[in-house]
PAFIVEX-782074 format. One line per field, with one value per residue (C-alpha): x, y, z; residue number from 1. Coordinates in Angstrom, 2 decimals. Example, Ala and Ser with C-alpha at 12.3 -4.5 7.8 and 13.67 -1.06 7.14 Angstrom:
2
px (12.30 13.67) .
py (-4.50 -1.06) .
pz (7.80 7.14) .
k (1 2) .
//
This chain:
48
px (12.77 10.68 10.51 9.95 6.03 7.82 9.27 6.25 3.39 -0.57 -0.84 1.76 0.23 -2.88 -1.91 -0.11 -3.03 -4.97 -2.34 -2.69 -6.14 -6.74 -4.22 -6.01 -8.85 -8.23 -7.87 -10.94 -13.97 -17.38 -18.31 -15.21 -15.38 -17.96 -16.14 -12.80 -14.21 -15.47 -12.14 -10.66 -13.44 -13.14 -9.07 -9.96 -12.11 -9.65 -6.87 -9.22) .
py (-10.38 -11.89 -15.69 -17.18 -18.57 -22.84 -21.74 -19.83 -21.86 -22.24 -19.18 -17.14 -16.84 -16.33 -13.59 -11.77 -12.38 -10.65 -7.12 -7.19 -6.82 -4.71 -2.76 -2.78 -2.26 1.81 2.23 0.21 1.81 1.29 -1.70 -3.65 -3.32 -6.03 -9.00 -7.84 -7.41 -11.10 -12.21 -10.98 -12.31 -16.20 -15.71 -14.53 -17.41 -20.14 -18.67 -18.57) .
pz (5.81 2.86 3.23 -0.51 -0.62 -0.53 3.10 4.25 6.47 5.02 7.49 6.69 3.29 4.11 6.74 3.66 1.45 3.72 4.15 0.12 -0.25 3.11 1.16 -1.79 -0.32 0.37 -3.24 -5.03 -6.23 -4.13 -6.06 -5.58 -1.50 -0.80 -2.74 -0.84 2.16 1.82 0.85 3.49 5.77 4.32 4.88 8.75 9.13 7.87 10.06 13.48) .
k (1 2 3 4 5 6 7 8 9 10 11 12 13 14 15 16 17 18 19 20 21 22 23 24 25 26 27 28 29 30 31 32 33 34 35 36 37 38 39 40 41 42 43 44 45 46 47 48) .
//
């Protein structure tokens, strides 16, 4: 069941914004990690 993004909440986004790059997190090179790892962190913090 994908919702379109205009009937999803502020969290529901954010939630899927954080599968996609936990996602692409397995695939990146070494170098990429830390900026998606803070990514993800900032998204964690906003929906605590």
């Amino acid at each position: 069941m994908d919702k379109k993004i205009e009937d999803m909440t502020l969290t529901e986004i954010l939630r899927q914004q954080l599968e996609l790059l936990a996602e692409r997190s397995q695939d990146c090179l070494n170098e990429e990690l830390p900026s998606l790892t803070k990514a993800m962190l900032e998204i964690y913090h906003v929906i605590v």
